[in-house]
N, C-alpha and C positions, 0 to 999 in steps of 0.2 A: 591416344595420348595418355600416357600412365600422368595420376591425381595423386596425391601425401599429403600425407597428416603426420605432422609432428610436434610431439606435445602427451596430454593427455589422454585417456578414450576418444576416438572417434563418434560423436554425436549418432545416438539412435535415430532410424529412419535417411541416414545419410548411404549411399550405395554410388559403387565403382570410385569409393574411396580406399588408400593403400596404406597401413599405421607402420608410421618406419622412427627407429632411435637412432641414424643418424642421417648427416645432409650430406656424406662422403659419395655415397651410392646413387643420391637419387640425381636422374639425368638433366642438363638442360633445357631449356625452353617444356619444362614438366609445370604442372600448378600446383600450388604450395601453398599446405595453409599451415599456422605456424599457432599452437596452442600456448596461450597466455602461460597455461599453469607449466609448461616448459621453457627450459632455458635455451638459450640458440648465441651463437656469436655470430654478428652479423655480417662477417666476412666470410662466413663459411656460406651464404647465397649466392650462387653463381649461374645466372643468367635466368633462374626462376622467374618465374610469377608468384610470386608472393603475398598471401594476402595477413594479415595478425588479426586471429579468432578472439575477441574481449567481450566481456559484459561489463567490463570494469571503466573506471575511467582515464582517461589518456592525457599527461597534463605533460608529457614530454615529446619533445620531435622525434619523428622515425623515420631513420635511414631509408634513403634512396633506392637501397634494394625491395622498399616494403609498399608494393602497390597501398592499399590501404587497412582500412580497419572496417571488419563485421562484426556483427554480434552473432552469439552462439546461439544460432535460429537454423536446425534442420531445414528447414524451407529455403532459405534462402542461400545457404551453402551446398543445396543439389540445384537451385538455380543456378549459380555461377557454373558449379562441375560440366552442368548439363550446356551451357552457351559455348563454356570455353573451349568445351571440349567436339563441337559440332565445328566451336570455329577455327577452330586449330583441322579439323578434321577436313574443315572447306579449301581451308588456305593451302594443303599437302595438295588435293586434287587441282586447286588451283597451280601450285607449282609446274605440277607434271606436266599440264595441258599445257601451260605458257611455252617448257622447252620444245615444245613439238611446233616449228614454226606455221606449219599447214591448217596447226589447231589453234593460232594465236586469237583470232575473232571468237571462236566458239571461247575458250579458257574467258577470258573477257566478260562474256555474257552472261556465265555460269555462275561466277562470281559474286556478280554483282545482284543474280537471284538469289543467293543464299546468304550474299551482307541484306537483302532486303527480309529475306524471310526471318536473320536473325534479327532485325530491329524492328520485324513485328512480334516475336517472339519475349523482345526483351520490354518491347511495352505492354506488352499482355502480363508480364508478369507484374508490373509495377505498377498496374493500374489496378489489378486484383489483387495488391496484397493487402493486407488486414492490418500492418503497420502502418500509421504516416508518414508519409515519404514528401519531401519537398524539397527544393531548394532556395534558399535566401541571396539577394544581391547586397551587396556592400553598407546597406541602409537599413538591414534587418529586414525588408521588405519580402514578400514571398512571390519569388518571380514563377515557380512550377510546382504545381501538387496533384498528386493521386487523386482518383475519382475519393479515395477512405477520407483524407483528408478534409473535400467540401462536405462530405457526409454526416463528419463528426464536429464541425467547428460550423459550420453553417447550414447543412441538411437540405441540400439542394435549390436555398434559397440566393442571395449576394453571391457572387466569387470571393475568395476567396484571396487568389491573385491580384496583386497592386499592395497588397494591405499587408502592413509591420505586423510580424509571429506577436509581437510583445501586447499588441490587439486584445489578443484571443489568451492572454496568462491570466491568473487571479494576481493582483496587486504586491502582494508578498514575494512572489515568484519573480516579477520581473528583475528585476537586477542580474539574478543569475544568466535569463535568458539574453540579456544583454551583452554581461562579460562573455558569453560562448562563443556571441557574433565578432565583438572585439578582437578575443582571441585567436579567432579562426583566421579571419584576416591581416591582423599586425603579425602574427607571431607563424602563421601557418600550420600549424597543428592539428592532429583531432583532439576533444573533449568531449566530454558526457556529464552532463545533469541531468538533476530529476524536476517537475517541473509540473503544479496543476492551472488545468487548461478549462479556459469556460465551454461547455459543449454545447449543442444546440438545445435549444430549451431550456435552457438554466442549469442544465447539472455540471458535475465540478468533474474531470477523472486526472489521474495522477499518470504522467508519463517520463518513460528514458527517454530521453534524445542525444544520439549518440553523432557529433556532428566530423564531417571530413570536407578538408577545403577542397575546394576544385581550383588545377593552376593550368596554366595553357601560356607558354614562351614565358616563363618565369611569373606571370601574374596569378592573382588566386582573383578570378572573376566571380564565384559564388563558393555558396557551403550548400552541402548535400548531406540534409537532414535525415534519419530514421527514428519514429518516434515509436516505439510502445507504451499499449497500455498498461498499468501495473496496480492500478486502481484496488482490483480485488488482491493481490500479492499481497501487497502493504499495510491491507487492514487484516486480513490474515495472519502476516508476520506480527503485527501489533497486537492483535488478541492472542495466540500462541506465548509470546513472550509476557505479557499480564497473567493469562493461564500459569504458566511455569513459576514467573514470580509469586502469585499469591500461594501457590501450593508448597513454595517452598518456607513461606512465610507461617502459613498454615502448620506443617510441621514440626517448626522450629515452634508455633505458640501454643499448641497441643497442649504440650506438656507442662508447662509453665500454666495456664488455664484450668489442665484437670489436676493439678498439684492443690490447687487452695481448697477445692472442694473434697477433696478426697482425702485431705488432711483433718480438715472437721469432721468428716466421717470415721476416722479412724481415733479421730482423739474423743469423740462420745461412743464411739462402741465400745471402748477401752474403759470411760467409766461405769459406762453401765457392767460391763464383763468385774470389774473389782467390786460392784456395790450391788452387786445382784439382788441379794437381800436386806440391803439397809435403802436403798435409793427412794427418795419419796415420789411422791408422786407428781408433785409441782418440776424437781430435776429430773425427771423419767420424760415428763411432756416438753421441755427444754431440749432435753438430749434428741427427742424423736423427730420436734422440730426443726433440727440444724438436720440432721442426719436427711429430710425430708427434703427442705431448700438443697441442699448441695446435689441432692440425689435431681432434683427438677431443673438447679442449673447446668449439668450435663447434660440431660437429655433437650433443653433448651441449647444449647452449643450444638446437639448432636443433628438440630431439628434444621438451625439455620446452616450450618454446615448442608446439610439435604438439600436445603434450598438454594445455595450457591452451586450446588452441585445440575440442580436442575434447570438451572439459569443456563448455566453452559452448554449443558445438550438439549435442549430446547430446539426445536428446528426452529429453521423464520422462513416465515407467510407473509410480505411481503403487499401491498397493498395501499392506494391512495388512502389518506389517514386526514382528518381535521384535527389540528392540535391544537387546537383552542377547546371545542370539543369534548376532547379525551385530558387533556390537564383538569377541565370543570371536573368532569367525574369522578376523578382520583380526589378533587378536594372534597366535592360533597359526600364521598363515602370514608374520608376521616375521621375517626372518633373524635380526637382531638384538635382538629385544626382552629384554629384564631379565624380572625374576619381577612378574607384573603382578598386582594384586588387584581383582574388582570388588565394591563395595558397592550398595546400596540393593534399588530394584522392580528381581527379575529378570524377571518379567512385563512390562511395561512395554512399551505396543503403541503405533504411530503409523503412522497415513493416508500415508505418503511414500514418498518413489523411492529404494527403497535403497541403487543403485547411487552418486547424489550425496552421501548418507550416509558408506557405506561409502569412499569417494574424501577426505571431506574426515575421516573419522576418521581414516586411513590418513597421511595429510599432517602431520596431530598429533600423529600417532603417532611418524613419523618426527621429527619438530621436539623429542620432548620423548626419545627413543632418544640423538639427539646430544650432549645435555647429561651423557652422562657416567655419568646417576643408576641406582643399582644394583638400585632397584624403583619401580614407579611406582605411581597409587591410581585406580580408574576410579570414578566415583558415579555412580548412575543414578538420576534422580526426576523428578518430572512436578509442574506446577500453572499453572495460569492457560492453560488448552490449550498448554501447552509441555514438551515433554520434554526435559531436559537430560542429558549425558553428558560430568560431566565427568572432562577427564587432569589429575594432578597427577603433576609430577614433584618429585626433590629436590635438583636442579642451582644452578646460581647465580641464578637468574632471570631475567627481562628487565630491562633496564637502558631501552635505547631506547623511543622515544615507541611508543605499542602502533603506533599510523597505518604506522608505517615499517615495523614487520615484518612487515605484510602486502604490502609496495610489492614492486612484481617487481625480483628479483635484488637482493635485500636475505638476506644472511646472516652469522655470523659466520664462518665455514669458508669463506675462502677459495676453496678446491677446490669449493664447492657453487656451484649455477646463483644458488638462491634466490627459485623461482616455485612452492615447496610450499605455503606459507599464503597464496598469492594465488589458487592454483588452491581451496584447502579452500574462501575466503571465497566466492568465486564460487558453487562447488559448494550453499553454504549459502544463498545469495540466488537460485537457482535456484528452491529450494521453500521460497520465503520464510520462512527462517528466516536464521539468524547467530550469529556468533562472538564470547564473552565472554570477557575476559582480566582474570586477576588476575595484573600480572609478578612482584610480589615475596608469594611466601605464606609465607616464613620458616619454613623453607626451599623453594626452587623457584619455580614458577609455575603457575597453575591453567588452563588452555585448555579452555570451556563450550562445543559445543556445543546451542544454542537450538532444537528444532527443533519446528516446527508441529507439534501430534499429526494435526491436520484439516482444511484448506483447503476442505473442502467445505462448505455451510453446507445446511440441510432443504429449503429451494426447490429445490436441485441434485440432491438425494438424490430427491424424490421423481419429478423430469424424468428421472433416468436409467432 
């Protein structure tokens, strides 16, 4: 049975697939998959199987010709190739044998071992796949799920089945995952959100779910969910795009930064070059010390720029950490810090790299030391897999948009570079987590640390 793809490249690792630019040629009763990033008029489908390749989201109904919607997962587009095409392959054999009246009982028999072998085949695949796979009944409730599924949302422990998907969201999330169920059902359509999920043991991961109604005599009795993880993509995509930001911010403040210093350099060399021989000795020591500070604030610019730089390539080590802990150490080895107090979980344990931790506390630390404030307040708590550590201080607070005080060489001290809270944010979207700001708390400012308790999710735990 000839397979097509039309649309854009055919998906690497996809095989006894056929890439055609148009739908004039390709035959009936063929399978067809139809790439989002092309256009198709949907009358030009004629008697295909049809499926619409997306990663994107689907917030309009699709035509009657459009079996349904996958996501662009080599995996599981040579599963379908591979089923459909065994079972189109069974059904011709079936044909033949049925016309041969002599052969009606065997054609019969044959059949019905290879619809058995394909819906052991098709559950082998759906019970190994590495996606969440489930489906939900009218009530949001989860009537079927993959072995992945109890693994990652409950770990072998409860089923899983009986119980509302909405369960198992972090707080925030719900709603979306509500309107999907909504939607899927009043409206019939697919949809796609993004969506985090409480996992087994407390930690948090970030998932697509990409949902498709099931109908049967005009009714949609369930939605059949596919869920990926995306967990590490998105804290990726979010450091990448901070990366690129800061660097472009960095460039543009370059110059504008080594403009003042190197304008005092140029305007005391210039005296000294005309007063060679009358210069005394008191504006000779004047002249060398401006020329001296400008010359130490560059290479102080040039030092913390190194270390924002280091910050970024930094590998992370990864490791149960006490953040109770590691915040005491960062204060008792402050020069400056006030009388600090901490509250909340002194216990309080998290999956993460201490060292980008300890780096962006450190940054905060210094930021809320400058204000002046004669004690500061540290809170430590945990929920929704995140641990927070926050600084309060009781300074004036922030005034400026939050955006800007993370911008490199943003400060109000003059004499400071101003790449302390850009290096913290970074440090934080390293192990995907991030930075919460309350600027005015009357008095002060509150600077949260977010931080992932667990990036790892039970698929990974049980492969290590």
């Amino acid at each position: 049975m000839d397979v097509f793809w039309y649309g854009g490249p055919v998906p690497a690792g996809v095989a006894g697939v056929r890439q055609t630019e148009t739908l004039d040629g390709v035959p009936e009763k063929s399978l067809l998959f139809l790439d989002d990033r092309g256009r198709v008029q949907w009358d030009a489908i004629r008697g295909q199987r049809a499926y619409l390749v997306s990663d994107l989201p689907i917030s309009t109904p699709l035509p009657e010709q459009v079996v349904g919607v996958i996501p662009r997962d080599a995996m599981v587009i040579q599963a379908i190739v591979t089923l459909y095409t065994e079972m189109r392959e069974s059904y011709d054999i079936g044909d033949k044998l049925i016309r041969s009246l002599n052969e009606k009982e065997l054609a019969i028999q044959e059949k019905q071992k290879t619809m058995l072998r394909d819906s052991k085949r098709y559950k082998a695949i759906i019970r190994n796949a590495t996606d969440l796979i489930f489906a939900l009944g009218p009530t949001g409730k989860i009537m079927f799920c993959n072995e992945t599924v109890q693994n990652y949302l409950a770990h072998g422990h409860k089923p899983v089945t009986g119980r509302a998907l909405v369960d198992y969201v972090v707080d925030d999330d719900k709603d979306p995952v509500r309107d999907m169920v909504l939607s899927g059902f009043r409206k019939g359509v697919p949809s796609k959100i993004e969506a985090r999920f409480r996992l087994a043991g407390g930690k948090t991961g970030i998932f697509s779910c990409l949902s498709t109604p099931l109908a049967e005599d005009g009714h949609i009795y369930a939605l059949s969910i596919i869920g990926r993880d995306i967990t590490d993509i998105r804290a990726m995509q979010h450091r990448l795009s901070l990366q690129a930001k800061d660097l472009t911010l960095m460039i543009n403040g370059l110059s504008h930064e080594l403009r003042n210093p190197l304008t005092v350099i140029g305007a005391y060399t210039k005296r000294i070059e005309k007063n060679d021989n009358g210069l005394n000795t008191d504006l000779m020591g004047t002249a060398l010390s401006g020329i001296h500070s400008s010359i130490r604030r560059i290479e102080e610019m040039i030092v913390r720029i190194e270390q924002y730089e280091t910050m970024v390539n930094r590998r992370l080590a990864y490791a149960r950490t006490n953040l109770c802990l590691l915040i005491s150490e960062v204060i008792s080895r402050h020069p400056a810090a006030p009388e600090v107090v901490i509250e909340g979980e002194e216990e309080i344990m998290a999956y993460t790299d201490a060292c980008h931790v300890q780096a962006a506390f450190s940054r905060i630390l210094d930021n809320a030391v400058e204000t002046g404030s004669e004690r500061l307040l540290v809170t430590l708590s945990g929920h929704d897999g995140y641990a927070s550590i926050s600084l309060r201080d009781y300074g004036p607070g922030v005034h400026e948009d939050i955006e800007t005080i993370f911008a490199p060489f943003t400060s109000s001290d003059p004499m400071k570079i101003g790449l302390g809270l850009t290096e913290a944010r970074i440090a934080m979207a390293k192990i995907g987590s991030h930075i919460e700001v309350v600027p005015q708390a009357y008095p002060g400012a509150v600077f949260t640390l977010k931080i992932l308790m667990d990036r790892r999710n039970t698929i990974r735990d049980e492969a290590v």
